[in-house]
C-alpha positions as CSV (number, residue, x, y, z in Angstrom):
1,X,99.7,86.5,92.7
2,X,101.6,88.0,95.3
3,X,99.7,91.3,95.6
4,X,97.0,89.0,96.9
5,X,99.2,87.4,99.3
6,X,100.9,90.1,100.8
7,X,97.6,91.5,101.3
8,X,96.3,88.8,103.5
9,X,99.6,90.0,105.2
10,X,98.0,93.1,106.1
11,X,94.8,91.9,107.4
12,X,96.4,89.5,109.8
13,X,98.2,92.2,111.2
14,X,95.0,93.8,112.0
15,X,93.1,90.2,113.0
16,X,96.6,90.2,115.7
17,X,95.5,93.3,117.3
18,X,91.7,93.2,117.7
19,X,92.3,89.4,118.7
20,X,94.5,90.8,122.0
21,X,91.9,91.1,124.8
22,X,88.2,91.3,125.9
23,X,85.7,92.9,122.9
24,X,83.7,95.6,123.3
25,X,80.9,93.8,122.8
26,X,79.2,91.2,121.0
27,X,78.9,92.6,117.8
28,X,80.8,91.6,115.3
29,X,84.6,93.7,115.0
30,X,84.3,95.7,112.0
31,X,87.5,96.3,109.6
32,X,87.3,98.9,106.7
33,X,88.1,97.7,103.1
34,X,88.8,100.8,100.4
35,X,89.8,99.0,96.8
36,X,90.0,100.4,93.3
37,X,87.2,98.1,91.8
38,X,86.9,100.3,89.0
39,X,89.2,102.4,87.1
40,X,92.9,102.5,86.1
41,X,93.4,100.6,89.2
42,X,90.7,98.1,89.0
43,X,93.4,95.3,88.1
44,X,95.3,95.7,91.8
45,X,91.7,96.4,93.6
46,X,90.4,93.0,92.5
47,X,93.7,91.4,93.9
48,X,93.3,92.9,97.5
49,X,89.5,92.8,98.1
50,X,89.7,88.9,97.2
51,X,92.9,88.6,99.6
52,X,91.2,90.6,102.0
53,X,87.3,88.3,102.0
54,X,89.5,85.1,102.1
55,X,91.4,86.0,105.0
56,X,88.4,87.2,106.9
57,X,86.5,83.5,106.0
58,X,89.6,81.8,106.8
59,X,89.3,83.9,110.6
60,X,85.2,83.1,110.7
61,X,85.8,79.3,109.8
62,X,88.3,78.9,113.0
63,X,85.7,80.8,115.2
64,X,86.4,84.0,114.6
65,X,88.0,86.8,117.5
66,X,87.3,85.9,121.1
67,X,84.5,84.6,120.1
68,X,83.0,87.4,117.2
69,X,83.1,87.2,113.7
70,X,85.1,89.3,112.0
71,X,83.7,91.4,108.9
72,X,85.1,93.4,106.2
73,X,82.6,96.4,105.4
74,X,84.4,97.5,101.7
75,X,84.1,99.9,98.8
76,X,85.4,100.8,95.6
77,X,87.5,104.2,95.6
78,X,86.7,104.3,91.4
79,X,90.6,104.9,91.2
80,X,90.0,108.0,92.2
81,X,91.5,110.1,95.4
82,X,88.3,112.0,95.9
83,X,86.3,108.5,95.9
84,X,88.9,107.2,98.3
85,X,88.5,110.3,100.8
86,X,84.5,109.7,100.6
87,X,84.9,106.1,101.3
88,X,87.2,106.5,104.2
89,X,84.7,109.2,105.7
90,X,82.1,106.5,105.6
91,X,83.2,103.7,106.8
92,X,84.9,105.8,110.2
93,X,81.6,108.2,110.5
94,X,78.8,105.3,109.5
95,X,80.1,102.1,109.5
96,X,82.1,103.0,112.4
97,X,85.0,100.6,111.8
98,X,88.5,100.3,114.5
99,X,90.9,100.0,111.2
100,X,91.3,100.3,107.7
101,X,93.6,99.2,104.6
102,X,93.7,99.3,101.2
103,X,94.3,101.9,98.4
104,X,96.8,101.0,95.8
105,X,98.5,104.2,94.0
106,X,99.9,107.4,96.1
107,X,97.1,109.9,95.4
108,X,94.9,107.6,96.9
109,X,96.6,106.7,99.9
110,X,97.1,110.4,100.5
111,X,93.3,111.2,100.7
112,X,93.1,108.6,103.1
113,X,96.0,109.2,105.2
114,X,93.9,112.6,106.0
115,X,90.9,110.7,107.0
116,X,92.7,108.3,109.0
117,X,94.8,111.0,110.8
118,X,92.0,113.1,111.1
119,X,89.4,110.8,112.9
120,X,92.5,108.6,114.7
121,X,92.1,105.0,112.3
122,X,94.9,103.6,112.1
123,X,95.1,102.6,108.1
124,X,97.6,100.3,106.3
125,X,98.4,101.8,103.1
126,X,100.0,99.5,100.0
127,X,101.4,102.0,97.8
128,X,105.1,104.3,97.4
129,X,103.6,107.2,99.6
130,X,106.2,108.6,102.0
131,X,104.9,108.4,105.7
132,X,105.6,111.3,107.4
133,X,105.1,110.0,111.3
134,X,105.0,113.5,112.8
135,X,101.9,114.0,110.6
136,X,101.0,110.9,109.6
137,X,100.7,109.2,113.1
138,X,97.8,106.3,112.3
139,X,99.1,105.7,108.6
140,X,101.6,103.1,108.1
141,X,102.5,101.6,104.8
142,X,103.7,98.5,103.6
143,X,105.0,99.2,100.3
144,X,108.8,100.8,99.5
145,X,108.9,104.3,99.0
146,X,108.9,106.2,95.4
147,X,112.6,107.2,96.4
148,X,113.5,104.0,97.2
149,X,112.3,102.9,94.0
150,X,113.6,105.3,91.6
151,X,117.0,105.2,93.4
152,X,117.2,101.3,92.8
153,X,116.3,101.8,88.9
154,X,119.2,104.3,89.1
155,X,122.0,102.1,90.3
156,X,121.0,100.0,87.7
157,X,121.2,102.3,84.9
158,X,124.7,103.1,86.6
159,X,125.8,99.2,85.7
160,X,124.3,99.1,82.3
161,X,125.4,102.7,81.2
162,X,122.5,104.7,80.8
163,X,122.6,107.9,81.1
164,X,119.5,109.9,79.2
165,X,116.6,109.2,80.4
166,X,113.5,110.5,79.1
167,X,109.9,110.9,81.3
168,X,106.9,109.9,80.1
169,X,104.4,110.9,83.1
170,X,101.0,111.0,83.7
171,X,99.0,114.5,84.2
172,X,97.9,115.0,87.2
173,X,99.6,114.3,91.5
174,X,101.1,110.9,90.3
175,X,103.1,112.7,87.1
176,X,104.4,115.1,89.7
177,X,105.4,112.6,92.3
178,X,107.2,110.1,89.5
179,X,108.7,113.6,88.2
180,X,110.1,115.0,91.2
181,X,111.5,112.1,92.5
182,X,113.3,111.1,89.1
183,X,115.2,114.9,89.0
184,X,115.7,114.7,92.7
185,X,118.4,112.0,92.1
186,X,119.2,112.0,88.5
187,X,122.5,114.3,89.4
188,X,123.5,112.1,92.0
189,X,123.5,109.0,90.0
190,X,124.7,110.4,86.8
191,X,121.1,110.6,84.8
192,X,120.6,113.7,82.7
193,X,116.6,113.8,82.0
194,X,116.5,115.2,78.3
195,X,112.6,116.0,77.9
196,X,109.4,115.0,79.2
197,X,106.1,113.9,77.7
198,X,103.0,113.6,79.2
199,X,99.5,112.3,79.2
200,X,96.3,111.3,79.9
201,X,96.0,107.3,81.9
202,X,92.6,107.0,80.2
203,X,94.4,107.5,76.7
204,X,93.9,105.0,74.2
205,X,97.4,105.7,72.3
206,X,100.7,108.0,73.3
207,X,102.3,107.4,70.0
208,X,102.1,111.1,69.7
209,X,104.0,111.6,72.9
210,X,106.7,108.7,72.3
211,X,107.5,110.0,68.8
212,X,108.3,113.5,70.5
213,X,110.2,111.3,73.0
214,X,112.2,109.5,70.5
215,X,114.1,113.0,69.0
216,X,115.0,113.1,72.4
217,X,117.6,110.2,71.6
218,X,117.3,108.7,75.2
219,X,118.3,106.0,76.3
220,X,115.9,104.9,78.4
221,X,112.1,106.2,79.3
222,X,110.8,106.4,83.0
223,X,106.5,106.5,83.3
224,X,105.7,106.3,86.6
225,X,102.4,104.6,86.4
226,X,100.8,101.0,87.1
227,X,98.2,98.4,85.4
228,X,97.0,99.7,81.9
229,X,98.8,103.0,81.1
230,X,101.9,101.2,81.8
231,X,101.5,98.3,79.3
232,X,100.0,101.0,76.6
233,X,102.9,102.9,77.0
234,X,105.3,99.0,76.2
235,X,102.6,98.1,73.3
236,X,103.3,101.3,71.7
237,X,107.0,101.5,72.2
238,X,106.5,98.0,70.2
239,X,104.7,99.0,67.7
240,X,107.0,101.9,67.4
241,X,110.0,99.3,66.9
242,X,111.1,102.2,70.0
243,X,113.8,99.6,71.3
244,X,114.8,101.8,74.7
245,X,114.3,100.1,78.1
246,X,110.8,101.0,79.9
247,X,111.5,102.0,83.7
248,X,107.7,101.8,85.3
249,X,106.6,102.2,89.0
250,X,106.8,99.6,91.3
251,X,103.1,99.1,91.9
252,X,103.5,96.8,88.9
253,X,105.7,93.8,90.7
254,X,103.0,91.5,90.6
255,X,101.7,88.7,87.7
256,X,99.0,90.3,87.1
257,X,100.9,92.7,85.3
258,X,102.9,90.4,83.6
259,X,99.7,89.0,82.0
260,X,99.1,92.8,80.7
261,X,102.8,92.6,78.8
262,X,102.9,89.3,78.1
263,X,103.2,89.8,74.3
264,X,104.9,93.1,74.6
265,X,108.8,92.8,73.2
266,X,109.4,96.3,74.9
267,X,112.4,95.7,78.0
268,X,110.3,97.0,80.7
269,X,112.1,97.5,84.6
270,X,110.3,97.3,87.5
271,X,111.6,98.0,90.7
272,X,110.5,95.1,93.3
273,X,111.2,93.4,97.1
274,X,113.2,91.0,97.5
275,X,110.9,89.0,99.1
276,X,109.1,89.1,95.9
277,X,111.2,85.7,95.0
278,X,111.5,84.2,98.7
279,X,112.9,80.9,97.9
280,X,115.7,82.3,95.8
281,X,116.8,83.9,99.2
282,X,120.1,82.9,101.4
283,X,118.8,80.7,104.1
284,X,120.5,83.1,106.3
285,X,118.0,86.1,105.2
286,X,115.5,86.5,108.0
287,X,112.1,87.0,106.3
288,X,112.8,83.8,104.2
289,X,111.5,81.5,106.5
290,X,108.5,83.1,107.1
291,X,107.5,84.2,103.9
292,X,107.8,80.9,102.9
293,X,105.4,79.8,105.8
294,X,103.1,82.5,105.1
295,X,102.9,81.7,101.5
296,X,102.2,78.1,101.7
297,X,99.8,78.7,104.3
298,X,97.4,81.2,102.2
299,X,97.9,78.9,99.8
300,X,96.8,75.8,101.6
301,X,94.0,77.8,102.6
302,X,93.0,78.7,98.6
303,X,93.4,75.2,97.9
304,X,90.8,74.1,100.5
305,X,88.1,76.5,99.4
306,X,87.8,74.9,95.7
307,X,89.2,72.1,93.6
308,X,90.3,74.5,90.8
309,X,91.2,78.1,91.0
310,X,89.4,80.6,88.9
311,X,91.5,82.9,86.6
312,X,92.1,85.6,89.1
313,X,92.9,83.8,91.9
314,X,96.7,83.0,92.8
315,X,98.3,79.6,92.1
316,X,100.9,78.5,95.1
317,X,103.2,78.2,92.0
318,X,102.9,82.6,91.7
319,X,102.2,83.1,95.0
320,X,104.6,84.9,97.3
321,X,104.3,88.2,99.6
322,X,105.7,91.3,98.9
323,X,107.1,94.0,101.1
324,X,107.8,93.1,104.6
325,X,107.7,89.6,106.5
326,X,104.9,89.1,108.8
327,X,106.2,91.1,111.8
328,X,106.0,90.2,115.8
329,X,103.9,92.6,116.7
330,X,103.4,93.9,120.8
331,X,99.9,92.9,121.9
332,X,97.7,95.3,123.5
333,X,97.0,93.8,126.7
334,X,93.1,95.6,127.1
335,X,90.2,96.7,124.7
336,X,90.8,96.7,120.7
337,X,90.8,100.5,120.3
338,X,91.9,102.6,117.3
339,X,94.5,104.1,119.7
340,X,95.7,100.6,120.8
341,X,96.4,99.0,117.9
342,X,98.0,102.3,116.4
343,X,100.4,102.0,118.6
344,X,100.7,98.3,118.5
345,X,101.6,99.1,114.5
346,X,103.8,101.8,115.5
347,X,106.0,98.9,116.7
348,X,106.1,96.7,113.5
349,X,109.3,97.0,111.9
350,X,111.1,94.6,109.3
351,X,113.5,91.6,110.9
352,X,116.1,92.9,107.9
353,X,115.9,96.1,105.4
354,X,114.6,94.8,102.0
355,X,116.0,96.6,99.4
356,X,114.7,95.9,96.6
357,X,115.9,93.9,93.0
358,X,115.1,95.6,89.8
359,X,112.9,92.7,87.3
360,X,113.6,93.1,83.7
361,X,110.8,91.7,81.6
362,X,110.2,92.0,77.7
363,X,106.9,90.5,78.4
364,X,108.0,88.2,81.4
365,X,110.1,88.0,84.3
366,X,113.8,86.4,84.5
């Protein structure tokens, strides 16, 4: 599952930074968890709280920071950005942690990008919201960018012809976002957006919507959604016999989504890294070496906890990261301080731009 890895990813950049110098004190250095446990978004929560405990007993086993154990305080966001903003106010105001990370769609992120920014917590973020570091200075995000995304899809509808595209977009910040940035560069890339549908994530059908879709003679539909909706939207389509490619966000580049479409014959495109497929790399790519180390080391590490993985937990077969590769980070010299390692982050960059591949997958990857 590489969600999950690329998520221990993320906490080791924050074990790197409180790890630099002298504690403040004995107790133990606490790091803020937020994860969609519930929800839409349940199915990418479960990933990143599991990556996130493991990496935390794999720091505790080795003898934790300087000396202090390291410990997680998290909570469930309930896939919703009001949660999220509630959850980030408590674990800076009560549980007084030095960092946080999580989140997994762009509404949530936002609502804690104004915590973190607000209170000075610098917050890893995993989703396509767009930093903005003149007012966004403790947020920093992993994942590509919605524009990044949606101009990848585009280039490949370029290649394969298409050029009526239809939108099929969920009510509400993340319909907008998906929206906007599909006009933005439809022009550019020769896309003409013929109509768009929308509707409800917690819907049980959107036959209605995709029949409305389907006088629209497109060639290809664009929902900019993630888990659930996204595999109703290819189940229907299916049973529909509505034989269009499905263009869906790239918070679905991971297996566990697979599993969702597994016995969906609708062509769905998802936008991913390229790191998402390390070892089919050029040796002479920088992050391939060191995705491949960090890979087989989480994995090792999975291995050693139990004979026999449980269904949720990744395989080394699945496993690879997704984003960047583990960057060299500067070390604060002093004191592990929300400032310090905020500015430690500030300095994390890439070794290479990743643009990323576009997966095609009528219910699997090729």
């Amino acid at each position: 599952m590489k969600r999950f890895v690329f998520s221990v990813f993320v906490l080791m950049v924050f074990v790197a930074l409180v790890a630099a110098g002298p504690a403040w004190s004995k107790e133990p250095i606490k790091i803020g968890g937020i994860f969609s446990l519930t929800g839409y978004l349940s199915w990418l929560g479960e990933y990143k709280k599991k990556a996130a405990e493991l990496k935390v007993e794999m720091i505790n086993q080795a003898g934790g920071v300087n000396g202090q154990q390291l410990v997680l305080i998290s909570y469930d966001d309930n896939s919703s950005p009001e949660q999220a903003s509630k959850v980030a106010q408590r674990l800076i105001s009560k549980d007084q942690v030095v960092a946080m990370a999580g989140t997994a769609s762009v509404p949530l992120s936002g609502a804690v990008a104004s915590m973190a920014n607000r209170y000075k917590i610098p917050t890893i973020i995993n989703s396509g919201y767009a930093v903005d570091t003149s007012k966004d200075p403790y947020l920093f995000n992993t994942s590509h960018k919605t524009d990044f995304a949606v101009i990848t899809a585009y280039k490949v509808f370029q290649k394969k012809g298409i050029k009526k595209l239809a939108l099929l977009m969920p009510i509400g910040p993340l319909g907008e976002i998906g929206g906007t940035a599909a006009r933005k560069y439809a022009a550019e890339y020769g896309v003409t957006i013929v109509g768009e549908e929308k509707f409800d994530v917690k819907a049980a059908d959107v036959t209605a919507q995709l029949a409305k879709i389907r006088n629209m003679n497109p060639q290809a539909i664009f929902a900019f959604v993630t888990g659930e909706p996204a595999a109703l939207i290819g189940r229907n389509m299916d049973q529909l016999s509505f034989k269009v490619p499905l263009l869906v966000s790239h918070g679905n580049a991971n297996p566990g989504f697979l599993k969702l479409v597994s016995n969906v014959r609708t062509q769905m495109l998802v936008p991913s890294g390229k790191v998402m497929k390390p070892e089919a790399l050029p040796d002479s790519d920088p992050p391939k070496r060191s995705s491949l180390s960090s890979t087989r080391n989480i994995s090792r590490s999975i291995r050693n906890r139990q004979t026999t993985s449980p269904p949720n937990w990744p395989t080394p077969s699945t496993s690879s990261p997704r984003g960047c590769a583990p960057p060299v980070l500067p070390i604060p010299s002093s004191f592990a301080t929300p400032s310090k390692t905020s500015r430690a982050l500030s300095g994390c960059r890439a070794s290479t731009p990743l643009p990323p591949k576009t997966i095609t997958a009528p219910g699997r990857t090729t």
